[in-house]
Structures are given as structure tokens and as C-alpha cells.
Backbone bond lengths (Angstrom), bond angles and torsions (degrees), N, CA, C in turn:
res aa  C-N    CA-C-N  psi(-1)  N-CA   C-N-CA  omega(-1)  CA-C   N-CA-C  phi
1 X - - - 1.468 - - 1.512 110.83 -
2 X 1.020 122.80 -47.25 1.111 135.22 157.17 1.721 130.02 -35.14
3 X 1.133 94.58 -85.98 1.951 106.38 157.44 2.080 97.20 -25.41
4 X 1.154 113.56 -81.92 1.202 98.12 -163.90 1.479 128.82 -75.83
5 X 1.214 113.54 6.86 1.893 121.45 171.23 1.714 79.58 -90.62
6 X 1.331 144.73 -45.76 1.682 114.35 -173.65 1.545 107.87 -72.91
7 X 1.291 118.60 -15.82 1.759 102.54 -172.10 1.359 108.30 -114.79
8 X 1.183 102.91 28.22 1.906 106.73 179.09 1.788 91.52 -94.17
9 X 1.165 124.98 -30.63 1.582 127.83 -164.49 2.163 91.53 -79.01
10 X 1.373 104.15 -42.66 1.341 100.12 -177.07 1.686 116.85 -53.44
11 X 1.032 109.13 -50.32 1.824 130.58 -173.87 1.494 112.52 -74.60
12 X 1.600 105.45 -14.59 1.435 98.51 171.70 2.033 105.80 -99.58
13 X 1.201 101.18 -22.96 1.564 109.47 172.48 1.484 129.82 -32.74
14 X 1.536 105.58 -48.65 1.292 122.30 -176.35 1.495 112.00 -69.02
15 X 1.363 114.71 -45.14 1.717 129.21 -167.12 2.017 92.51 -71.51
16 X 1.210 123.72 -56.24 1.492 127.87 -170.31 1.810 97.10 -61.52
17 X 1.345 141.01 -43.60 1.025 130.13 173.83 1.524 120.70 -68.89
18 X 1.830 116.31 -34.62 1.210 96.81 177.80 1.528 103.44 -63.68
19 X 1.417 123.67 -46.60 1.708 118.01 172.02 1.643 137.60 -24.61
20 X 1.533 98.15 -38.91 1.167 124.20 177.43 1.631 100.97 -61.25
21 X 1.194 101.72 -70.60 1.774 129.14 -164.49 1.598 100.32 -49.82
22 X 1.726 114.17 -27.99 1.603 109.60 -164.04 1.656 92.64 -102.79
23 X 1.029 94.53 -9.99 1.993 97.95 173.18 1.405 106.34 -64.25
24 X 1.610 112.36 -66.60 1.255 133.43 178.60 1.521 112.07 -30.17
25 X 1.223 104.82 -63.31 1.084 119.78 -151.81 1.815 93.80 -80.08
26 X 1.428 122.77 -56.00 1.819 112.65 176.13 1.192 99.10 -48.10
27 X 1.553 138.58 -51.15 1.597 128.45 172.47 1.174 129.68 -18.13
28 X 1.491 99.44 -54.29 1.983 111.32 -162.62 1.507 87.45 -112.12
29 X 1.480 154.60 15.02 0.849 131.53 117.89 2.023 130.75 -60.61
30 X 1.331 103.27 -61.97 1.608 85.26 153.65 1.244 150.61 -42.82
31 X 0.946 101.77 -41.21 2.114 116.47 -179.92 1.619 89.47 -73.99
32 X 1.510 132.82 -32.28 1.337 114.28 160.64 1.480 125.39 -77.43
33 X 1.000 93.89 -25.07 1.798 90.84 167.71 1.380 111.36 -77.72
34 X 1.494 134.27 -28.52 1.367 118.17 157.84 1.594 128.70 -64.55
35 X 1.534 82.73 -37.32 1.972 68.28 -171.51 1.506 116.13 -81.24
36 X 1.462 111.55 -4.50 1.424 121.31 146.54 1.432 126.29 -55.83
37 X 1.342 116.48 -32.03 1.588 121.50 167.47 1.357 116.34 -57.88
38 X 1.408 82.92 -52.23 1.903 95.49 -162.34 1.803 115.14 -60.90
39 X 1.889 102.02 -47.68 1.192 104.66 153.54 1.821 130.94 -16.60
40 X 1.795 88.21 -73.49 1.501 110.39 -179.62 1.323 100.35 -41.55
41 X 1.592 107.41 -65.30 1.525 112.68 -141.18 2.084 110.15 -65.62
42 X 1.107 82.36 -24.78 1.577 119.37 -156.90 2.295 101.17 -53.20
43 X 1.408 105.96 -31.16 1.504 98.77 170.07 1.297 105.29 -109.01
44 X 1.464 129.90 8.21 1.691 131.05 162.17 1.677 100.54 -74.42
45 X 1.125 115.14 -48.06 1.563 130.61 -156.01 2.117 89.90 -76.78
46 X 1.043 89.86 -26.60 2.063 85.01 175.18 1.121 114.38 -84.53
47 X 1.604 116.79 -68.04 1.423 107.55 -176.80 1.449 111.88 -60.55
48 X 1.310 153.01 -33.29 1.539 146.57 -165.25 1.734 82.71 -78.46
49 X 1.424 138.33 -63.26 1.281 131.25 -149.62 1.738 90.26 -59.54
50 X 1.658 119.23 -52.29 1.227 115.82 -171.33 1.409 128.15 -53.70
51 X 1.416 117.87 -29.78 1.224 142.63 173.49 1.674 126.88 -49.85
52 X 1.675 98.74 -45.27 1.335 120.29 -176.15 1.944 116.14 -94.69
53 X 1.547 96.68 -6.22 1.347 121.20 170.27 1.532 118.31 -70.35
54 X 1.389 124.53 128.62 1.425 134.11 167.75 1.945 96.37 -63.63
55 X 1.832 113.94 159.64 1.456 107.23 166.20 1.148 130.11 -55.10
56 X 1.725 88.96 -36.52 1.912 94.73 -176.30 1.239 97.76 -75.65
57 X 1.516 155.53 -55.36 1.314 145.92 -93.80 2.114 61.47 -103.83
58 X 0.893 129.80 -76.72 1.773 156.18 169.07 1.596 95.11 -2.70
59 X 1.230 104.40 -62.22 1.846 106.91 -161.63 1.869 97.27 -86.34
60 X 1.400 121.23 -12.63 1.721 117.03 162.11 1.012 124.53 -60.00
61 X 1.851 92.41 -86.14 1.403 100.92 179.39 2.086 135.81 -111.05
62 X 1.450 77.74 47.65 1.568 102.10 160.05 1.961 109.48 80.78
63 X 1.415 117.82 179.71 0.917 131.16 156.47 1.783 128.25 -57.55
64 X 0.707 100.86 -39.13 1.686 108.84 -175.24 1.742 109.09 -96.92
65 X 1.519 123.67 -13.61 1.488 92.82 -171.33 1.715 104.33 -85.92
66 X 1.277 116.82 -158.54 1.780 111.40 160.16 1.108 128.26 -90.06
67 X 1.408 116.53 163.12 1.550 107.67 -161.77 1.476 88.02 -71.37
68 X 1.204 131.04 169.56 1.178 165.75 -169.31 1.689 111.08 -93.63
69 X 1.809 93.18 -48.74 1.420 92.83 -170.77 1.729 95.04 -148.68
70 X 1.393 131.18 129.91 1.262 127.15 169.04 1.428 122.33 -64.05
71 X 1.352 100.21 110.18 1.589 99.68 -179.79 2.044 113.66 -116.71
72 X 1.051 84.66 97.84 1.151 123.63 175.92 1.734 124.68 -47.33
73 X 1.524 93.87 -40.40 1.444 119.03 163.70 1.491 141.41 -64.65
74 X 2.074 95.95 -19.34 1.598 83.58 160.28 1.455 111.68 -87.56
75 X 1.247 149.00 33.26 1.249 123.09 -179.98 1.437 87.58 -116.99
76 X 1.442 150.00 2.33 1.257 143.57 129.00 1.270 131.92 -75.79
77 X 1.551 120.50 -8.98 1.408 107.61 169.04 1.650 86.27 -107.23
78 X 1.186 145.12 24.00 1.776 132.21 135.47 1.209 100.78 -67.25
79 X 1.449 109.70 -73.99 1.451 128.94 -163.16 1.755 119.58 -41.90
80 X 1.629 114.43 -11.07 1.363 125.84 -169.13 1.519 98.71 -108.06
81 X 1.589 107.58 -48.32 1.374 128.42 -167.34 1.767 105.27 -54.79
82 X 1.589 126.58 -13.83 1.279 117.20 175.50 1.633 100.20 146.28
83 X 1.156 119.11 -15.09 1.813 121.71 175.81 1.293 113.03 -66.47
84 X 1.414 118.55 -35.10 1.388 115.04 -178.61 1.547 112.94 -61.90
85 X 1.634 125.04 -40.12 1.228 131.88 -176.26 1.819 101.43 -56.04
86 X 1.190 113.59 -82.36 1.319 141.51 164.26 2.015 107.22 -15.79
87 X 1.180 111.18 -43.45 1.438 114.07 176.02 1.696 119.79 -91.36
88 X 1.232 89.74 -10.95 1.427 89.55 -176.60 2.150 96.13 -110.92
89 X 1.097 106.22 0.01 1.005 93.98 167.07 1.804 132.86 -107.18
90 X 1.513 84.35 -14.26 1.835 99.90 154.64 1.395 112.64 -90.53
91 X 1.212 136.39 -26.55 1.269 133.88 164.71 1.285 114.44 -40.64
92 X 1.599 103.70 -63.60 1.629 96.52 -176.26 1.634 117.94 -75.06
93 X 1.039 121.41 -28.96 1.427 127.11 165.07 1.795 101.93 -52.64
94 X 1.137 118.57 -53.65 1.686 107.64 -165.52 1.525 97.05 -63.42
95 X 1.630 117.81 -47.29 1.488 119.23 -162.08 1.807 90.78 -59.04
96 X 1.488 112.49 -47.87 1.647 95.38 -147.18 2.147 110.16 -56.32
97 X 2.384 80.03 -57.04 1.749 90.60 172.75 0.929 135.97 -44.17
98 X 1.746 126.42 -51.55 1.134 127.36 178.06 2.152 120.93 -53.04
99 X 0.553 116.21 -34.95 1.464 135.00 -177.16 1.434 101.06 -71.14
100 X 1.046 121.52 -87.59 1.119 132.69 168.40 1.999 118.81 -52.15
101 X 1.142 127.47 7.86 1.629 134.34 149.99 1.185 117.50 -110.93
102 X 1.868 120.21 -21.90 1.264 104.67 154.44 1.413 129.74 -82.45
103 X 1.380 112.30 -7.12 2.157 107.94 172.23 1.503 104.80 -72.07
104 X 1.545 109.92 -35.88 1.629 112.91 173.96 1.144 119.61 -59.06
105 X 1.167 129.52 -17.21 1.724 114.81 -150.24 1.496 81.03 -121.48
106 X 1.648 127.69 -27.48 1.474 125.25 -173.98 1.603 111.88 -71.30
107 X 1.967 108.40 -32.41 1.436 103.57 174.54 1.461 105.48 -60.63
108 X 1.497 91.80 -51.84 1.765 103.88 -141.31 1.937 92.46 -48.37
109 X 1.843 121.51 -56.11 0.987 113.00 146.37 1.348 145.44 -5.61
110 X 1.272 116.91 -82.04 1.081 100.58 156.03 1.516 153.22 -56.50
111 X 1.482 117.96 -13.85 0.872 138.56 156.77 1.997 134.80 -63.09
112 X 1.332 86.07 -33.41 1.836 107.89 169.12 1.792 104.52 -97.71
113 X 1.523 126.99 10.56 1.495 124.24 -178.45 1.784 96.16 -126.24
114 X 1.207 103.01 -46.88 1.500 100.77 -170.55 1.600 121.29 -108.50
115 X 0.986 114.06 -35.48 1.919 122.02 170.29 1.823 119.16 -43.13
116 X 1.084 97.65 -19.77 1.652 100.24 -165.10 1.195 96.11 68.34
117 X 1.396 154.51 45.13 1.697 126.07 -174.71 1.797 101.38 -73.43
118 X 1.357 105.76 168.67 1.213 131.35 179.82 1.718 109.45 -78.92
119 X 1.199 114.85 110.06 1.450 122.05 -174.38 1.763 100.29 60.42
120 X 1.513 110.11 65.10 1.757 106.41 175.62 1.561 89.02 -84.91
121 X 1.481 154.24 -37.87 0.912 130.06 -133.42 1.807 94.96 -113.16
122 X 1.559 119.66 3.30 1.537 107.99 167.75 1.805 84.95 -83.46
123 X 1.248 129.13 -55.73 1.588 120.13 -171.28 1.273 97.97 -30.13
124 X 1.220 131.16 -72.44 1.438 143.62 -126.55 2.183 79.46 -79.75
125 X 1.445 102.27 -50.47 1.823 78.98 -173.19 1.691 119.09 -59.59
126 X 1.544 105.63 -14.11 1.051 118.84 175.21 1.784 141.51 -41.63
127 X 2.097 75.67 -61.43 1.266 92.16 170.21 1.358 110.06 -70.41
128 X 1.293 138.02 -37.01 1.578 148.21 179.39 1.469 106.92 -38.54
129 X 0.851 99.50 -45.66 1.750 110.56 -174.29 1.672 111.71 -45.86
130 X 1.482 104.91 -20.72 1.460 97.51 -159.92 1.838 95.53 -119.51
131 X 1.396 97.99 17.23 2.033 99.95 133.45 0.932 143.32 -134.96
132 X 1.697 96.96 29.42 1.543 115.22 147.92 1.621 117.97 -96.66
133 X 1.527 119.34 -6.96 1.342 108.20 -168.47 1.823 110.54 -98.70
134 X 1.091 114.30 91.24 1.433 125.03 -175.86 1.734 104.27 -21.03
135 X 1.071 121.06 141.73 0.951 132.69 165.88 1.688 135.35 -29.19
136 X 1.947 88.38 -67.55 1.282 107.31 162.73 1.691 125.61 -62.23
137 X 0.516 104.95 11.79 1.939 108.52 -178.56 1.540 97.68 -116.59
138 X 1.566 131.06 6.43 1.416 130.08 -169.13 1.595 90.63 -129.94
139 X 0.780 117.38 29.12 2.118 106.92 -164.14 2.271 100.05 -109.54
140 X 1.640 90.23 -40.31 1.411 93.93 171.74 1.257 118.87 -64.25
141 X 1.371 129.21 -55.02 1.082 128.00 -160.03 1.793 103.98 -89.89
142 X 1.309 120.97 -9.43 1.434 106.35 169.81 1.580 97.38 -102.91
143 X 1.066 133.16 -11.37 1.758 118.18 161.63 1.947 106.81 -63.96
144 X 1.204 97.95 -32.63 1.439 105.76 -178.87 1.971 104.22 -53.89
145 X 1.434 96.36 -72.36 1.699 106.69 160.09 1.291 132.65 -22.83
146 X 1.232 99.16 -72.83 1.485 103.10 -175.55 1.483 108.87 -78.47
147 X 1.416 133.19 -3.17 1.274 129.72 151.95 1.449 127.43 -34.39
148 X 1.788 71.66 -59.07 1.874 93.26 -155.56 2.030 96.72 -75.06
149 X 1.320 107.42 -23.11 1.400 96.09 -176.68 1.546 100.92 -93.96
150 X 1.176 126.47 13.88 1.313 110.53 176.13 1.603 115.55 74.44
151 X 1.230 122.45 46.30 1.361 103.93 -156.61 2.068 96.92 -139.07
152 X 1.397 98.01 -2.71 2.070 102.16 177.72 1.112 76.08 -74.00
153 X 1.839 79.16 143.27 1.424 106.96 165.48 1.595 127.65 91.77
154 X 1.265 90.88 -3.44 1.883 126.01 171.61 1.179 140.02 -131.15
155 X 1.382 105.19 117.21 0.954 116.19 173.44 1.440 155.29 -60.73
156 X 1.506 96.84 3.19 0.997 108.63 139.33 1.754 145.47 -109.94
157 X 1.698 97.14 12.93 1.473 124.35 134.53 1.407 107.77 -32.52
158 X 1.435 91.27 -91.72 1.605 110.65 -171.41 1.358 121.34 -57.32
159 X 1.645 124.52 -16.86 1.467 110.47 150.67 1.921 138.00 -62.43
160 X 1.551 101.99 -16.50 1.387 130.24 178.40 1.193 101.23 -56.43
161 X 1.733 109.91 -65.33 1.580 125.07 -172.01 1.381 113.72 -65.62
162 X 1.647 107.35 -37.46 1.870 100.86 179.98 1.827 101.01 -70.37
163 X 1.516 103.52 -26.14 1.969 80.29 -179.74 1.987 111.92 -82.26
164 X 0.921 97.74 -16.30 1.523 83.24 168.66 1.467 120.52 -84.45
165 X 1.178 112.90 -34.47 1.560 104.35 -175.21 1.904 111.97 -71.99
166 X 1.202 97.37 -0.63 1.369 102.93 -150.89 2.116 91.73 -104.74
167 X 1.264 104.23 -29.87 1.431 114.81 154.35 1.450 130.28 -4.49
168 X 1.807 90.97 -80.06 1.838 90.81 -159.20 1.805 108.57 -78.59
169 X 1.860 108.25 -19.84 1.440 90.65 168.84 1.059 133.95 -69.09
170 X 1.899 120.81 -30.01 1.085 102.97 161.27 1.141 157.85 -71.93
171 X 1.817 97.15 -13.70 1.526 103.99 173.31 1.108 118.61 -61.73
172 X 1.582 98.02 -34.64 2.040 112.75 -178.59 1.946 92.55 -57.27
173 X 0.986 123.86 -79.32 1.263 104.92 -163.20 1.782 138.34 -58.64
174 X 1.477 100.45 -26.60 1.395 110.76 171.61 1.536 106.08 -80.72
175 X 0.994 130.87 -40.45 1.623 123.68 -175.43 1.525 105.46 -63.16
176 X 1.366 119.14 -15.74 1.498 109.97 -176.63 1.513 104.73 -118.23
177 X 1.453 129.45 19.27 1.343 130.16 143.87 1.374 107.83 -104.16
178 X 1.212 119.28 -21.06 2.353 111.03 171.45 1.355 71.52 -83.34
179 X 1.244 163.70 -107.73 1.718 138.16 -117.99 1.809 118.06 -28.11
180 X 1.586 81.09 -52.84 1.854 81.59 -177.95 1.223 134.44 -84.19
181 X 1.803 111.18 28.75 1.528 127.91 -174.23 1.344 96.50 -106.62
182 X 1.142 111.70 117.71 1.653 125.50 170.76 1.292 130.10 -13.16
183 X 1.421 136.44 87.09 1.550 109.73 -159.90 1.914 106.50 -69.34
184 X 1.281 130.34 13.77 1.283 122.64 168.71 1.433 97.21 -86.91
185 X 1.215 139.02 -44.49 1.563 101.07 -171.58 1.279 114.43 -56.19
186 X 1.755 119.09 -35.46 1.635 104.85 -166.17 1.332 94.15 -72.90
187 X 1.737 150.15 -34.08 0.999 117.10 170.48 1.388 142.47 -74.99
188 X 1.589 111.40 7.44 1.429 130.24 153.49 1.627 105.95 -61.39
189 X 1.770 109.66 -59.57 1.444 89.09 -145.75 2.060 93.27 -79.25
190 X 1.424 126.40 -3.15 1.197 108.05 148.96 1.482 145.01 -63.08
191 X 1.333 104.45 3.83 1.400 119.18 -175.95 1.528 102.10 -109.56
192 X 1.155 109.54 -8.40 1.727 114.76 165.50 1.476 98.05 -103.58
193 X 1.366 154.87 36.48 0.845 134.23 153.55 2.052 119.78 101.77
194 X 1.211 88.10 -12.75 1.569 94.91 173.23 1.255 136.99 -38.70
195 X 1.188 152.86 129.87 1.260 140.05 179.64 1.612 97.19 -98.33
196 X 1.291 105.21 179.81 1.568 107.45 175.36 1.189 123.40 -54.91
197 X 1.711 110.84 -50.74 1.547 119.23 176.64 1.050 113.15 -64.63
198 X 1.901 130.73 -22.23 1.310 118.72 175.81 1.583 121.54 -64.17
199 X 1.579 85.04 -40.51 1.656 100.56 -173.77 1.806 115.55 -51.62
200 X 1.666 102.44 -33.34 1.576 136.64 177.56 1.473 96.41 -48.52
201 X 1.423 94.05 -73.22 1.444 96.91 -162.78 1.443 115.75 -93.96
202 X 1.084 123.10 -26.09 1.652 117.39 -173.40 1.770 107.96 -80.93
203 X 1.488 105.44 -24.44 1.667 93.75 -169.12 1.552 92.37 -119.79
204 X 1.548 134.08 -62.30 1.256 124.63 -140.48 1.518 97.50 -90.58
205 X 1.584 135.22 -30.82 1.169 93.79 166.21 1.054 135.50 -95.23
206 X 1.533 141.90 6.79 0.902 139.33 150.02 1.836 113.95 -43.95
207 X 1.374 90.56 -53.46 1.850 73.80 -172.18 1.738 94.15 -75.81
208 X 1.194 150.90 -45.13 1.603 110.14 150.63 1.599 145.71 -34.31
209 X 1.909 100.21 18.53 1.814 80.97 171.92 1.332 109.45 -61.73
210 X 1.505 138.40 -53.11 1.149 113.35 -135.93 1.806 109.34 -73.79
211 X 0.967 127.64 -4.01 1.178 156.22 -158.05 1.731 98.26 -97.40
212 X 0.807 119.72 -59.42 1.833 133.01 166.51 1.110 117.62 -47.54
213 X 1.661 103.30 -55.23 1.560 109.87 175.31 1.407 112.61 -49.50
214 X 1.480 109.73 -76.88 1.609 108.90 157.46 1.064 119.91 2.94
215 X 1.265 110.81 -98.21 1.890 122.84 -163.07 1.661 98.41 -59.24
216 X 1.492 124.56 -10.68 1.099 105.25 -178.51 1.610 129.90 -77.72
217 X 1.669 94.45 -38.42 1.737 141.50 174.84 1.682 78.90 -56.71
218 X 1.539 119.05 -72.67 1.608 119.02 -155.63 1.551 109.38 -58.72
219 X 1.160 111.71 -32.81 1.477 89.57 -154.43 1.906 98.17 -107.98
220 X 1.606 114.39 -14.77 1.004 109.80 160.11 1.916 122.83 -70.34
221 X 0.909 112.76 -15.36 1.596 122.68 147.73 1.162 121.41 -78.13
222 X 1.145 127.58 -23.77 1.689 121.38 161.03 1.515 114.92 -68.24
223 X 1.597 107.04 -39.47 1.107 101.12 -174.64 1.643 131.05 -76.23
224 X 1.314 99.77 -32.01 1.266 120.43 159.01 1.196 125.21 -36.47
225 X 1.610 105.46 -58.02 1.583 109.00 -170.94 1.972 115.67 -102.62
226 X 1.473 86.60 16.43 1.891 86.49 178.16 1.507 107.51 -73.78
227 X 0.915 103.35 154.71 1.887 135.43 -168.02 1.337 118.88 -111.48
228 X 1.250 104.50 -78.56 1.484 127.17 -156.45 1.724 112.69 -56.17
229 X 1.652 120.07 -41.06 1.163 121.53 -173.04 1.561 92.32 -96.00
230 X 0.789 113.32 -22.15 1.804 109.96 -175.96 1.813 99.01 -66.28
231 X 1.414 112.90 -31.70 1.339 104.11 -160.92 1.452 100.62 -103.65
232 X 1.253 111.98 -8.28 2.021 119.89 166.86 1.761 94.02 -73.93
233 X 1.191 132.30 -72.46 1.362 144.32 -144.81 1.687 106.72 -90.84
234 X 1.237 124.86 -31.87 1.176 116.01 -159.95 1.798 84.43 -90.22
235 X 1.799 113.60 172.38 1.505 97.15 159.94 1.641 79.36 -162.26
236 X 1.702 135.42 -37.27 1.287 110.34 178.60 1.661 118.99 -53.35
237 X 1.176 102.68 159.76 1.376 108.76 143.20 1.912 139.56 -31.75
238 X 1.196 82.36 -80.58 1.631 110.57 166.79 1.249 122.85 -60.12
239 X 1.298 120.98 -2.40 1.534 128.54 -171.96 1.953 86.95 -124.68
240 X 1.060 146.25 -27.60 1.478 128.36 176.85 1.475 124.72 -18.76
241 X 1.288 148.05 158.80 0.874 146.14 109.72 1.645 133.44 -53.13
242 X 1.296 114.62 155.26 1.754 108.15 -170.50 1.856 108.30 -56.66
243 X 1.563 127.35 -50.83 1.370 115.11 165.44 1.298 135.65 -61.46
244 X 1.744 127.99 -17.91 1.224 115.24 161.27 1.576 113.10 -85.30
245 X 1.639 123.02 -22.67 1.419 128.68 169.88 1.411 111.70 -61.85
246 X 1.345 134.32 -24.09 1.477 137.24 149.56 1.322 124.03 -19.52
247 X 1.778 89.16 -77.36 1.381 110.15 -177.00 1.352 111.50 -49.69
248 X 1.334 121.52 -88.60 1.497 129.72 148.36 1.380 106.78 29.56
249 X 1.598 107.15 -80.73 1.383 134.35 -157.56 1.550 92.75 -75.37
250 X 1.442 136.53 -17.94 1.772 121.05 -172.23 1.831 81.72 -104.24
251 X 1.266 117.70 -2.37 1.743 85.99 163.30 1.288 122.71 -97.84
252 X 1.355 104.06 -9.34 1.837 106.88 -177.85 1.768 100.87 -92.43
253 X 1.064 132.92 -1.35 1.345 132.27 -140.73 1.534 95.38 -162.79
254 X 1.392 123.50 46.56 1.492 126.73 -170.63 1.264 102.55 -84.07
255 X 1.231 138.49 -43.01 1.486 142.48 -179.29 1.082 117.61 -89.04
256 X 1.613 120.70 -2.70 1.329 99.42 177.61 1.485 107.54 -116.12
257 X 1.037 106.45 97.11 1.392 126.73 177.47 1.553 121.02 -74.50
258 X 0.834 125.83 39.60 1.773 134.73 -171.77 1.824 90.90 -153.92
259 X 1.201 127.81 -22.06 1.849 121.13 178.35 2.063 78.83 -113.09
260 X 1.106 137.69 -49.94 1.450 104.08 -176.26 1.926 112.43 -42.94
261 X 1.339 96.17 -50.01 1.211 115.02 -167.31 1.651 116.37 -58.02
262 X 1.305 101.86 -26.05 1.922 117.79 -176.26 2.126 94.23 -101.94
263 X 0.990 103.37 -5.21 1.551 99.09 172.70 1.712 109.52 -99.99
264 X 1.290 111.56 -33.13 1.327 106.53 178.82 1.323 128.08 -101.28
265 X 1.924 95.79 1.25 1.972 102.13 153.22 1.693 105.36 -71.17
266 X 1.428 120.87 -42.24 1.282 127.09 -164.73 1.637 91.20 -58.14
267 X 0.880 125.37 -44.19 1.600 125.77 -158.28 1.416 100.65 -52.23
268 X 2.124 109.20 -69.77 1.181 119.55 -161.24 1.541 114.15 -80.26
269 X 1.741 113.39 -0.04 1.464 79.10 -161.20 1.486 101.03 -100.36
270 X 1.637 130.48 41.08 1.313 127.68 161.11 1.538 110.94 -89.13
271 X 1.465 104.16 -31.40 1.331 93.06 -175.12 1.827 110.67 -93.74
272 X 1.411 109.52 -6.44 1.825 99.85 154.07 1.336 102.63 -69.06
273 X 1.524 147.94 -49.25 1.361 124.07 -150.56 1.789 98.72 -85.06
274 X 1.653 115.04 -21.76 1.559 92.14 157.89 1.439 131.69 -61.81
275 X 1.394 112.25 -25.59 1.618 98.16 -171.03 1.092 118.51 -91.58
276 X 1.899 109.85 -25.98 1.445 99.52 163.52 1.681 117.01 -77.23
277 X 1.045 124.44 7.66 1.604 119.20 148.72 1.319 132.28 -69.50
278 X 1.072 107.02 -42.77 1.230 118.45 -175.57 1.528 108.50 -110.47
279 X 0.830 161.19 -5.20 1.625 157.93 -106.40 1.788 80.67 -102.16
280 X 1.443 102.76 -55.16 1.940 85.40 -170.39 1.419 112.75 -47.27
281 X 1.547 112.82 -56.14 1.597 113.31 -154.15 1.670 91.17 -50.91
282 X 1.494 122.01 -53.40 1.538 134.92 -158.12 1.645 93.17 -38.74
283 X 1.519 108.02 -89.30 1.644 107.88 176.13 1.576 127.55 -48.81
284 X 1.359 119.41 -12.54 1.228 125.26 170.55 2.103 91.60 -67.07
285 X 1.321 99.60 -75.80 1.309 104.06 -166.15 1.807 118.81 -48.52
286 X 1.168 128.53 -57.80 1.049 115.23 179.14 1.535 128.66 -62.45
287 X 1.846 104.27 -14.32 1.679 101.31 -172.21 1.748 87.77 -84.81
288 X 1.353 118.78 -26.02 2.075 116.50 153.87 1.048 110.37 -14.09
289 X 1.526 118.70 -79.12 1.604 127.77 -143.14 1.090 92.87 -100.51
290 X 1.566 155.15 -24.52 1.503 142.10 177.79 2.271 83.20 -66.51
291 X 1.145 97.80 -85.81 1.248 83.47 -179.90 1.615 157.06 5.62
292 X 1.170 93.22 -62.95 1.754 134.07 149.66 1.122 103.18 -53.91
């Protein structure tokens, strides 16, 4: 009786420390997942606070406290000051390209997943090729191009170049969500009479929305926020896109940090209200085609 009232405290020892140890440890995993937030959150929480800030209220009492008073008014004296040009001129560029590079990349797709074509998979390394070829090693020879066609300095130049570069990812991702669509339905709905394009459009991409959505969310955020060829090709004013019209706009407007700050909420907050629109289909669709 004895013997086992001293070794009942031993046998319970082990179980209360692993407890301990898994305490510890969910602890200092959270407090890292916060101060990972705070990090994150920590230059959202400046520029929006800075934004809604008067100059003076800004140049008092600092970057970090709250505005004092909601001012509402710099996101119209940005929006007048030269953002409106600049947004409405990536606007229509994102609306026209994007739309029109995802029907391309969904045929061409479908066409290298479902056609049987003859040598689909040298095409398909084909298209691949052009997201390995850095950017910069393509800038000479399409300034060369768009020279000769007359086309620097336009934007609809620079819509040419956003649909090709914009190409081989999507084929990469839609050709490997049409792979994992049954090839008996398309030979069902050919036994109803289908033509190819029906089969295209009436069966396989539909069951590729979520996959569409995706590349649509993705690459209309790529397009949105590209730089680099916008700032080779574009050179008026009036022809900018909203990220090189930024820049632009933080050299005329260096001190005033409450309209930088109300110009570069205007920028991002189209593409927050896309992702929280879409955010399911997006991760629905791409964990699709890794899948596939």
C-alpha cells in the first residue's frame, strides 16, 4: 500500500510536464503570430492613419498618434492633383487586357489539354520559355518594335506587351486544371452534337471557373501594379499608369505626406475589395491546378 501511494506522484509527473511543455510551446507560438501581425499591420495602420490626417494635425503630433480630425479632403485634392488621370488610365488598361488574356490562355489551354494536338507538349515547353526569360533581356528588342510600329508612348503599345507576358502563366495554370476534367464528358457532349468550341465553352470552361477566377484576381493585380515596362514605354504625363503616376506624384508632392498617403490608399484599395471578393474562388482555384 505503501509502495504505490509513493509511485502514483512519479507516473503522473511525466503526463503534467508534457502539458506544461505543449502550453509553452502554443504560448510562444502565438505571441509569434502576433508580433508578426503587428509587424504586418504596423505600415497599413500609418499610411491610412496618415492619410485621414490634416498637415498640421501630421507635422504636431507625429506619425503614429490618431488623426485628430477626419479629413476627408485629401483623397480629393490627390484625386484632382493628377490620380484621377493615372487611375483611369490603368483602369481601362486592366479592364480591357485582363479579359481579353484570360479567353487566350483558356483556348490556347484548352487546346494543349484536350485537342490531342500533334506535338502539344513541345508548344506547351514553348510557351514556358517565356517565364524563364527575365524581363530585362526583352526591353531592347521590344523598344526596337514598338519604335518601328510607332507605338512608345502608348498605351496601347503597352497593352500588346502586358498580353504576351501575361501568356505562359496562364496557360501553365489553366492547362493543368482542363487536364483533370474527365475526357468522357467531352466525349459525351460530342455525341450530342458538340463542336470543339461548344465543348470549349459549354462544358470545360465552366467547370474551369474557379480556376479563371484565379488567373483573373492574379493577373488583374499584376497588371495593375506593374512598373517596370510602364516606366521603359510610357513617357507622357497623360498616358501614366496609376504606379508610375505615384511616383511622379511623390516628386511633386514630397512634403505632403497626408495626399502621398490618400493617393496610395486610392491605389490599393481596388485590389483589397477584389480579394476580399473573390479570395475563395482565388485559393479554391489555384490549390485546382497544383492538384492536377
Amino acid at each position: 500500500m505503501t509502495t504505490e501511494a509513493v509511485s502514483m506522484p512519479a507516473a503522473v509527473l511525466p503526463v503534467e510536464t508534457g502539458n506544461t511543455t505543449r502550453r509553452l510551446w502554443s504560448f510562444a507560438f502565438y505571441a509569434a503570430l502576433t508580433i508578426g501581425a503587428i509587424i504586418w499591420i504596423a505600415p497599413v495602420y500609418l499610411l491610412v492613419s496618415t492619410a485621414f490626417k490634416s498637415s498640421l494635425d501630421f507635422s504636431t503630433n507625429g506619425a503614429l498618434s490618431l488623426p485628430s480630425r477626419i479629413e476627408w479632403g485629401n483623397f480629393a485634392k490627390a484625386w484632382d492633383a493628377g490620380i484621377k488621370t493615372y487611375f483611369f488610365n490603368s483602369l481601362g488598361l486592366t479592364l480591357i487586357k485582363v479579359p481579353i488574356g484570360v479567353l487566350i490562355e483558356a483556348m490556347a489551354a484548352f487546346a494543349l489539354s484536350q485537342m490531342n494536338l500533334p506535338r502539344s507538349r513541345l508548344i506547351f515547353g514553348i510557351f514556358l520559355i517565356g517565364l524563364i526569360v527575365p524581363i530585362q533581356m526583352t526591353l531592347v528588342p521590344l523598344t526596337i518594335v514598338l519604335r518601328n510600329l510607332g507605338l512608345i508612348d502608348s498605351l496601347f503599345g503597352l497593352f500588346w506587351i502586358y498580353l504576351g507576358f501575361g501568356l505562359p502563366f496562364g496557360i501553365l495554370v489553366l492547362r493543368g486544371f482542363m487536364k483533370a476534367i474527365p475526357r468522357e464528358l467531352v466525349e459525351a457532349a460530342f455525341m450530342d452534337g458538340c463542336t470543339w468550341f461548344g465543348v470549349f465553352w459549354r462544358i470545360v470552361l465552366p467547370l474551369s471557373k474557379p480556376a479563371v477566377v484565379s488567373l483573373l484576381i492574379f493577373d488583374g493585380v499584376a497588371t495593375w501594379n506593374e512598373f517596370i515596362l510602364a516606366q521603359i514605354f510610357l513617357r507622357a504625363n497623360t498616358n501614366r499608369t496609376l504606379p508610375l503616376g505615384v511616383v511622379n506624384f511623390q516628386t511633386e508632392y514630397a512634403t505632403a505626406y497626408e495626399l502621398l498617403a490618400a493617393a496610395q490608399c486610392i491605389t490599393i484599395a481596388p485590389l483589397i475589395i477584389v480579394y476580399l471578393v473573390f479570395q475563395r474562388h482565388f485559393v479554391d482555384g489555384l490549390s485546382g491546378s497544383v492538384k492536377s
